[in-house]
C-alpha positions as CSV (number, residue, x, y, z in Angstrom):
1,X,49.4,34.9,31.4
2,X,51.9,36.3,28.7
3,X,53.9,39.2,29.6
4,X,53.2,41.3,26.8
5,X,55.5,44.3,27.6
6,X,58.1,41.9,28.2
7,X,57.5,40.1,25.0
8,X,57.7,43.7,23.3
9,X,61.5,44.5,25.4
10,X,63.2,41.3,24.3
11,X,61.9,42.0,20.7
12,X,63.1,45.1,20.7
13,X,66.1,44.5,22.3
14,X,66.9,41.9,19.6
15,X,66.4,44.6,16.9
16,X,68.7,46.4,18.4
17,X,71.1,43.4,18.0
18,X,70.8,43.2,14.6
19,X,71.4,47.0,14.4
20,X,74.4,46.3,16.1
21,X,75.2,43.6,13.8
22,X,74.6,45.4,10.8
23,X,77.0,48.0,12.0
24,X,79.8,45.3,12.6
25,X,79.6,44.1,9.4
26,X,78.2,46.9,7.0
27,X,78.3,44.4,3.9
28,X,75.9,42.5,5.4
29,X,72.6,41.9,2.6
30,X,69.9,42.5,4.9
31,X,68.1,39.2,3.4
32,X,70.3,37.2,6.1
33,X,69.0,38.7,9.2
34,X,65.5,38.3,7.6
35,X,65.1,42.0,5.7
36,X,63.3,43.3,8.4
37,X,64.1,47.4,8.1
38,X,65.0,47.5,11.6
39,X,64.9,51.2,11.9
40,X,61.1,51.1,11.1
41,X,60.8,48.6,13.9
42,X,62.4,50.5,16.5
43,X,61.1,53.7,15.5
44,X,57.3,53.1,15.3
45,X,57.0,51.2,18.5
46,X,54.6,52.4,20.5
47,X,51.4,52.1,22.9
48,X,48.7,49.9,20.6
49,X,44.6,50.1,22.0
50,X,46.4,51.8,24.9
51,X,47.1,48.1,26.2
52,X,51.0,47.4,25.8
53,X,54.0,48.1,23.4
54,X,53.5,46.0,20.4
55,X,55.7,46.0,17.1
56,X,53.7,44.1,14.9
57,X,56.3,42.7,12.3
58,X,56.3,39.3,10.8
59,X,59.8,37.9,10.4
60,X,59.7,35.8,7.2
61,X,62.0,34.3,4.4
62,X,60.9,36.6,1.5
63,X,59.7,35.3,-1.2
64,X,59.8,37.5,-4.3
65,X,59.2,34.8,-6.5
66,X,55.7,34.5,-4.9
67,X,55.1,37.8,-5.6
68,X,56.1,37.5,-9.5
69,X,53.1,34.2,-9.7
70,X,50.7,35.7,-6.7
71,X,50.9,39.1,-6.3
72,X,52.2,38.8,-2.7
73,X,54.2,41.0,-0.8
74,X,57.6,40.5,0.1
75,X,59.9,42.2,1.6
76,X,62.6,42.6,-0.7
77,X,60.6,45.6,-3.1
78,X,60.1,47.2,0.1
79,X,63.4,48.5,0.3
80,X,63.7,48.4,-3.6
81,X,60.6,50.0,-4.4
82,X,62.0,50.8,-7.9
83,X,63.2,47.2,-9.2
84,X,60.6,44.6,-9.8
85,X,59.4,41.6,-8.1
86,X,61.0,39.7,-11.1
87,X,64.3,42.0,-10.9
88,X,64.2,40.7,-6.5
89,X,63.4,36.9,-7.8
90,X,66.1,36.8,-9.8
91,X,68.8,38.3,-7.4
92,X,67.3,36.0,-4.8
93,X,68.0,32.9,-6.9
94,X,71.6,33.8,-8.1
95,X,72.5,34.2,-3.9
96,X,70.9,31.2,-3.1
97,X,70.1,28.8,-5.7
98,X,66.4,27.5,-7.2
99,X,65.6,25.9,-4.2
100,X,62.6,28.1,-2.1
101,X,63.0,27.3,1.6
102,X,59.9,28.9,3.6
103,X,57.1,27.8,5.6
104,X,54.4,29.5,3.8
105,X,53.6,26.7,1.6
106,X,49.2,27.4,1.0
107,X,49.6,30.3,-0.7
108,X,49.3,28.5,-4.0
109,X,46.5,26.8,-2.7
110,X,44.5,30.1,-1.4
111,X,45.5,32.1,-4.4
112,X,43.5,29.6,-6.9
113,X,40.9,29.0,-4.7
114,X,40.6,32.7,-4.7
115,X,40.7,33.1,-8.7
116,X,38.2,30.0,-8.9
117,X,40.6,27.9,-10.5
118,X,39.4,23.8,-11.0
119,X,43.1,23.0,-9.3
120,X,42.1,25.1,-5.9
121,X,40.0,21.6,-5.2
122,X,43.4,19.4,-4.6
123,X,45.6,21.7,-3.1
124,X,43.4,22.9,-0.2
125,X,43.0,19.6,0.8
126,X,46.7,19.1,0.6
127,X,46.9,22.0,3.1
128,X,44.4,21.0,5.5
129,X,46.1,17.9,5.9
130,X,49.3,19.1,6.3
131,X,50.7,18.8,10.2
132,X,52.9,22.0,9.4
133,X,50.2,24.2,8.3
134,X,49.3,26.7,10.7
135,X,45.9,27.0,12.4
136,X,44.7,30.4,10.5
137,X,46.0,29.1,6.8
138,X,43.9,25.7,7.8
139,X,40.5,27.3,9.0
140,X,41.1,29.7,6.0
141,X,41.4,27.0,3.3
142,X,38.5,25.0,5.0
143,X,36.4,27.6,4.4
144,X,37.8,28.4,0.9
145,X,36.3,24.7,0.1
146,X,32.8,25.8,0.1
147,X,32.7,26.1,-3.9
148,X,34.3,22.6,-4.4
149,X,32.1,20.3,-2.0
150,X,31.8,16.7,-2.6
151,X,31.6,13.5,-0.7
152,X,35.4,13.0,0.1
153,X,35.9,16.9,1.3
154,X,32.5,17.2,3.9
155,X,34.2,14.1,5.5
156,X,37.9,16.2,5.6
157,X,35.5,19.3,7.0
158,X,34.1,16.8,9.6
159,X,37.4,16.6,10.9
160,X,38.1,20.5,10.6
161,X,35.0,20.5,12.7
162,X,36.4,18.2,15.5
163,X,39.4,20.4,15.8
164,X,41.1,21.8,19.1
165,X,41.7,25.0,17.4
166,X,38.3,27.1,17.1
167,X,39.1,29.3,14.4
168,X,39.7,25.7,12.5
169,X,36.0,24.8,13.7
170,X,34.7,28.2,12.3
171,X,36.6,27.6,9.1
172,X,35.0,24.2,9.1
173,X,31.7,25.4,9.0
174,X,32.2,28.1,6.7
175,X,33.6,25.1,4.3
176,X,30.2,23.9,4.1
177,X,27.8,26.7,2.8
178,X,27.0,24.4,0.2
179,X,25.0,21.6,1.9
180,X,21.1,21.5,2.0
181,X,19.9,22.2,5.7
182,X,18.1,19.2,6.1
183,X,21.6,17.6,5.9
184,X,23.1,20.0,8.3
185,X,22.2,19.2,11.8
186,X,24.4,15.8,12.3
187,X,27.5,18.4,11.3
188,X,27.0,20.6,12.9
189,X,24.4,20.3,15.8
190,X,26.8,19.1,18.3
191,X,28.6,22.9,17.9
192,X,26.0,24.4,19.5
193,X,27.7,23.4,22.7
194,X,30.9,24.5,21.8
195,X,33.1,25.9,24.1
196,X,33.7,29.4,22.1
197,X,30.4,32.0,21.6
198,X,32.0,32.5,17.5
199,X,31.7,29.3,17.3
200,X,28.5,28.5,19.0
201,X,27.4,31.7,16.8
202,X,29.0,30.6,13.8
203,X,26.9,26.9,14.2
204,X,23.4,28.4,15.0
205,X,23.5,30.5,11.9
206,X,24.5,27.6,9.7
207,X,21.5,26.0,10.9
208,X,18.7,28.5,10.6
209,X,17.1,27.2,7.8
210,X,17.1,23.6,9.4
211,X,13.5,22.0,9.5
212,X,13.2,22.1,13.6
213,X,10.0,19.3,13.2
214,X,12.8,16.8,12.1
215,X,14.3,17.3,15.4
216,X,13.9,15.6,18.7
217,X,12.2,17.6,21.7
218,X,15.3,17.9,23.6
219,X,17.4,19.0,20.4
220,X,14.5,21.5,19.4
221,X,14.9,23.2,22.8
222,X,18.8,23.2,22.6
223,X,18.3,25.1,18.9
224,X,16.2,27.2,20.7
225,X,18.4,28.2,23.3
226,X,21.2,28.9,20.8
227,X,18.8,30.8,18.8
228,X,17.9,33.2,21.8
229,X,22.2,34.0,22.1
230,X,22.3,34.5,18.3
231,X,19.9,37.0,18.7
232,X,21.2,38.6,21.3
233,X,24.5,38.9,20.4
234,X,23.0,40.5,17.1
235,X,21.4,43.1,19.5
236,X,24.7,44.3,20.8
237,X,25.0,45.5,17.5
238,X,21.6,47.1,17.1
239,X,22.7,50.2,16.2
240,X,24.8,49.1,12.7
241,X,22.7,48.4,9.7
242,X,25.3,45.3,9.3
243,X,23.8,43.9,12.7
244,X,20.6,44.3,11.8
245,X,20.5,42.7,8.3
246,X,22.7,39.6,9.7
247,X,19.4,39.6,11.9
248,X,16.8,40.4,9.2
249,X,18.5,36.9,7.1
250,X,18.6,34.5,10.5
251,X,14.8,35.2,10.6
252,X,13.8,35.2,7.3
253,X,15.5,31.6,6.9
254,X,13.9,30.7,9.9
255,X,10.3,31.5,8.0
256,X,9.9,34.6,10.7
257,X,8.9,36.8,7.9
258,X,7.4,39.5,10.0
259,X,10.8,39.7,12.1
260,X,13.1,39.6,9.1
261,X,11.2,42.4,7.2
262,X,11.1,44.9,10.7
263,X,14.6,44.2,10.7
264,X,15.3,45.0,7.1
265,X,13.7,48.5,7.4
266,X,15.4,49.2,10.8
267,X,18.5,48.9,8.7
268,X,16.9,51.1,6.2
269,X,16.3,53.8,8.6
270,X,19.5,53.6,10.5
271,X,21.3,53.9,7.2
272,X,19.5,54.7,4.1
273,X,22.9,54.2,1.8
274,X,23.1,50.6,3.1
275,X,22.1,49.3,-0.1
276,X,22.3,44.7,0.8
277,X,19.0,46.2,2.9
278,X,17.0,47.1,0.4
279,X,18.0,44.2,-1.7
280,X,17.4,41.7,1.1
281,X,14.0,43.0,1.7
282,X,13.1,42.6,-2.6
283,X,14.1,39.3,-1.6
284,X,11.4,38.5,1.2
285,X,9.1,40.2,-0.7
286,X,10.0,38.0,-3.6
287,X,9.4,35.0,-0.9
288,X,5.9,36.4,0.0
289,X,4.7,36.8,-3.4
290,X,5.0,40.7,-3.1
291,X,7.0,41.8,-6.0
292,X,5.5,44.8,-6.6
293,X,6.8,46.1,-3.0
294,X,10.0,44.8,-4.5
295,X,9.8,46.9,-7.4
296,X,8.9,50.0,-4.9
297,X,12.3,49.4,-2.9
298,X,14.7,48.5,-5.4
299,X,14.5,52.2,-7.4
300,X,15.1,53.9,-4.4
301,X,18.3,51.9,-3.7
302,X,19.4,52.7,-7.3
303,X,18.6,56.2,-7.0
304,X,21.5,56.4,-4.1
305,X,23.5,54.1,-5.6
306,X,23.0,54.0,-9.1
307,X,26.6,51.5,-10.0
308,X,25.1,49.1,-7.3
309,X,25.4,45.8,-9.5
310,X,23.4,43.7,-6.5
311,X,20.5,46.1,-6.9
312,X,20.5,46.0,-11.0
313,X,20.1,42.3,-10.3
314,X,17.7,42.3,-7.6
315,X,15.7,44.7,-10.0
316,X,16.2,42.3,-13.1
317,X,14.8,39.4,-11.5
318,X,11.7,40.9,-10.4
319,X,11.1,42.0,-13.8
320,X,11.9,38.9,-15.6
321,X,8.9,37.5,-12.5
322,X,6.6,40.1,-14.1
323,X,7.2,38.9,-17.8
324,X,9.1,42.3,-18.5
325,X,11.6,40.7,-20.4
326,X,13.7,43.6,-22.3
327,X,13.8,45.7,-19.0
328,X,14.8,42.8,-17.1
329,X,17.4,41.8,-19.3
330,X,19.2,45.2,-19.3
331,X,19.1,45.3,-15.7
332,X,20.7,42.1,-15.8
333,X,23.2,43.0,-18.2
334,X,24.3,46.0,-16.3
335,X,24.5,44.0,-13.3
336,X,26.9,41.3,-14.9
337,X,29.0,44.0,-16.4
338,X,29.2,46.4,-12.9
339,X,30.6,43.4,-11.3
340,X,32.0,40.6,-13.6
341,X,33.4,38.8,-10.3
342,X,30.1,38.0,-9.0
343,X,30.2,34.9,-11.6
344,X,26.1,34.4,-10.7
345,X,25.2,37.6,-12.3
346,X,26.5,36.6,-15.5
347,X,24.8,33.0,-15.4
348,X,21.3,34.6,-14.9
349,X,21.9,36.5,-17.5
350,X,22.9,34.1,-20.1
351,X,20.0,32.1,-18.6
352,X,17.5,35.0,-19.2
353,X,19.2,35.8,-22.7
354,X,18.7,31.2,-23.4
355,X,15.0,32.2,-22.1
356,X,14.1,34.9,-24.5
357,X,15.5,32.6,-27.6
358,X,19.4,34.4,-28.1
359,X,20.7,30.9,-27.0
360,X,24.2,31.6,-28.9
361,X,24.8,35.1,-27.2
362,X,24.1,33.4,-23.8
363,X,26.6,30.5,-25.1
364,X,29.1,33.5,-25.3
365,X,28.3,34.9,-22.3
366,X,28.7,31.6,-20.5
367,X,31.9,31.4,-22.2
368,X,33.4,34.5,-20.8
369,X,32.0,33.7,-17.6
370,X,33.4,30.2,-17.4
371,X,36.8,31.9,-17.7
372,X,36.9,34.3,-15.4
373,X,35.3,31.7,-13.0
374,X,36.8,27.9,-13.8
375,X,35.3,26.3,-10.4
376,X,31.4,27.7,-10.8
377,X,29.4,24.4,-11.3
378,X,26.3,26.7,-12.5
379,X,27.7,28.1,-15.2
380,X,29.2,24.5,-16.2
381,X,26.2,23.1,-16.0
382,X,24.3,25.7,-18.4
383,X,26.9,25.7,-20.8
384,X,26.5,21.6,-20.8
385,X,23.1,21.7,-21.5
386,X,22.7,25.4,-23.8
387,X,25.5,22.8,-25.9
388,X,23.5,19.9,-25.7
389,X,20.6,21.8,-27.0
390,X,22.3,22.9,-30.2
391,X,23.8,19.8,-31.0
392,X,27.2,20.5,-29.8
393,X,27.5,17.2,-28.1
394,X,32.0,17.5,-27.9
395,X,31.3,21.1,-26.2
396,X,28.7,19.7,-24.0
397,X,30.9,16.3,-23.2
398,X,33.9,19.0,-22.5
399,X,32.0,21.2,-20.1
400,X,30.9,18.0,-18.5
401,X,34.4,16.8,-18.0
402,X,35.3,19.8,-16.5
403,X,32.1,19.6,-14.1
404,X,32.9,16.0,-13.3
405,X,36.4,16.6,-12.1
406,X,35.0,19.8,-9.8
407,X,32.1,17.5,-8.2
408,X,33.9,13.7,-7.8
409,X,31.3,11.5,-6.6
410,X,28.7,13.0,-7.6
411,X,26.5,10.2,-9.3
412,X,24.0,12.8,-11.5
413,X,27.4,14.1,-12.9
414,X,28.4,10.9,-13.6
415,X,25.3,10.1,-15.6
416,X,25.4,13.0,-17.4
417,X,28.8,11.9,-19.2
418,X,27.2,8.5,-20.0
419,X,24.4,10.0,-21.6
420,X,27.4,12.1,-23.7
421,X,29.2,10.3,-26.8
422,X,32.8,10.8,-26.2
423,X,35.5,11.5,-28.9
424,X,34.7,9.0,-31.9
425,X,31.1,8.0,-30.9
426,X,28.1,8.9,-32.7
C-alpha cells in the first residue's frame, strides 16, 4: 500500500526546499526549479475527500509555446497574467534556445484530433506507439481514433485492447465506435472477462446491438451474464436521469423496446429539464414507426429548452418523415446553426436542402461544414457526389482525395476515384 500522508510530507518538505533555495539565491527565474508558485503549494494543502493531505500540482517544463499553437496552459502566464503566451514563448526561447525539451509530446496529436483535422489520423497513431507515452495520453488518443477507422488502425486498437493498463483497454474500445456490431464480438467479446468492472462495462455496452443468434450457446450465456452486471450497475444510479437514459439506449439497441421506452420516461419524470430523454425517446418512436408520439414529445422539450439544437433536429427529422418539408428544414437550420460543432447537423441539412432541389445552397453549406470539420467522411462524401451531380467532376475528384486519404484501404473509396477523371482527363 502507498503511504499517502507520507507521500504528501516529503512533497511538502521538498517545497519547502525550494523556498529555501529561492531565498539563497533571490535571482533565481523560477522556470529552473520548474515554476511551481511554491507558496500556493504550501499554503492550500489540506485534507482532500477527508482521506489524506494531498497537493495536487503537476511539476512540468512549461511550455508557452504550446500555449501560443494549442491553447494550453502553462505555467509561465500564471505568474505573468498580463504578458502573453507569445510575450512567455519568446523569453523562453532567448534563455534557452529553439530546442523544446518536455515529455508532453501528444498534444499535437490530441489537439487535431479534437479540431477534426485530416492530420489527427497519423499522429495518434504515432502516439500510441510510442513506448514513452503515458498510459492516460494512450487510452485517450485510442479513443480519439474513432472518426478515422480503417483497416491498419482496428488492428493498432487490437493491441490497445490487449493492454496491461485498463484505462488503455477502455480507450481501445472507445477507438472503435465506428465498426458495425456484427463485426464486434471477436474484438471485443473476450473483454467481458476482464479483470476490471469499467472495463467489463465498457465491453458489454459496445456489444449491445450484437446479433446474439450468431453466437454460440456458451457465448450467448456469457453475454447474458455481462448483460445482467450492466444493468445493474445502471441501477446504482437509478435515481439520475443520466443513469437511466444510458439504460433506456442499452435496451433499445438490444431491440427491448418496451424496457428502453419505461426507462426514457423514468428519466423524464425524474428530471423533466433533461432534454437527450425526450430526444432519445423521438428516437424509439421513430424505430417503431410512431412519429406522431415523436412529434408530441419533442415540443415539450423545446418549450423548456427552446436553444436545444439536439431537439430542433430531432423535431426536423420527424418532419421531413411526414413530408413537411419547409418546417423541417427550419428546424434543421436552427439546429445546424445553435450548434455548428455537431458537424451531422449541418450535413442533414444540406442533405434535406439537395432533397428539396437548392442543391447549390447545400453545396455551400457542405462547404462550410467541411471546414469547420476536415476528418467528417459524411460530409466528404455528399459534397463528392452533390459535385458529381452538377458536373463538377475536379471538385468531386478533390473531395474524393481528401476522403481517400481519411479512410486508407477502403476499397469503395478507392473505386470512387477511378470512376473520377483526374487533372487533364476528359
Amino acid at each position: 500500500m502507498v503511504d499517502y500522508v507520507l507521500v504528501a510530507k516529503l512533497a511538502l518538505s521538498e517545497a519547502k526546499a525550494l523556498r529555501a533555495r529561492e531565498a539563497v539565491l533571490p535571482d533565481l527565474h523560477p522556470i529552473v526549479i520548474g515554476a511551481v508558485d511554491v507558496d500556493e503549494l504550501l499554503d492550500h494543502g489540506g485534507i482532500v475527500m477527508q482521506v489524506h493531505v494531498r497537493h495536487d500540482h503537476s511539476f512540468r517544463v512549461p511550455r508557452p509555446d504550446r500555449s501560443v499553437t494549442l491553447g494550453t496552459p502553462n505555467a509561465c502566464n500564471d505568474c505573468h497574467k498580463d504578458k502573453s503566451p507569445q510575450w512567455a514563448a519568446a523569453a523562453v526561447e532567448r534563455w534557452y534556445g529553439s530546442t523544446r525539451e518536455g515529455f508532453q509530446a501528444f498534444g499535437e496529436a490530441l489537439h487535431s484530433a479534437r479540431q477534426e483535422l485530416p492530420e489527427a489520423r497519423d499522429l495518434l497513431a504515432r502516439v500510441v506507439t510510442a513506448p514513452e507515452t503515458p498510459g492516460i495520453a494512450r487510452a485517450t488518443a485510442y479513443a480519439e481514433m474513432a472518426p478515422y477507422l480503417a483497416p491498419d488502425l482496428v488492428a493498432e486498437l487490437r493491441r490497445g485492447l490487449a493492454d496491461s493498463d485498463p484505462l488503455i483497454r477502455l480507450g481501445a474500445l472507445r477507438g472503435l465506435e465506428g465498426v458495425s456490431p456484427n463485426r464486434r464480438w471477436p474484438l471485443a467479446g473476450p473483454l467481458l472477462s476482464d479483470p476490471v468492472r469499467a472495463v467489463r462495462i465498457e465491453a458489454t455496452s459496445f456489444l449491445a446491438a450484437t446479433p446474439t443468434d450468431r453466437l454460440s450457446l456458451e457465448d450467448r450465456q456469457h453475454f447474458e451474464r455481462a448483460t445482467q452486471e450492466y444493468i445493474q450497475v445502471q441501477r446504482f444510479n437509478a435515481d439520475r436521469p443520466e443513469s437511466r437514459v444510458t439504460l433506456g439506449a442499452f435496451f433499445a439497441q438490444r431491440g427491448e423496446t418496451a424496457e428502453a421506452e419505461a426507462e426514457y420516461q423514468a428519466a423524464i419524470k425524474l428530471e423533466p429539464r433533461f432534454i437527450r430523454a425526450y430526444v432519445d425517446v423521438a428516437d424509439l418512436y421513430r424505430a417503431l414507426g410512431r412519429d406522431r408520439e415523436g412529434e408530441t414529445v419533442l415540443p415539450q422539450a423545446l418549450a423548456i429548452a427552446p436553444d436545444n439544437a439536439a431537439a430542433h433536429h430531432a423535431l426536423g427529422l420527424v418532419l421531413a418523415r411526414e413530408h413537411r418539408m419547409p418546417e423541417a428544414l427550419a428546424m434543421l437550420a436552427k439546429a445546424a446553426a445553435l450548434d455548428p460543432q455537431q458537424s451531422r447537423y449541418a450535413y442533414v441539412y444540406a442533405i434535406a436542402l439537395n432533397a428539396t432541389g437548392e442543391r447549390d445552397k447545400a453545396l455551400r453549406v457542405l462547404e462550410d461544414n467541411h471546414l469547420r470539420h476536415q476528418a467528417d467522411r459524411e460530409t466528404l462524401m455528399a459534397l463528392v457526389s452533390l459535385n458529381r451531380e452538377a458536373g463538377d467532376n475536379v471538385a468531386a475528384r478533390r473531395y474524393a482525395e481528401m476522403l481517400a486519404r481519411l479512410a486508407r484501404g477502403n476499397p469503395a473509396i478507392a473505386r470512387l476515384l477511378t470512376e473520377l477523371p483526374a487533372p487533364g482527363q476528359k
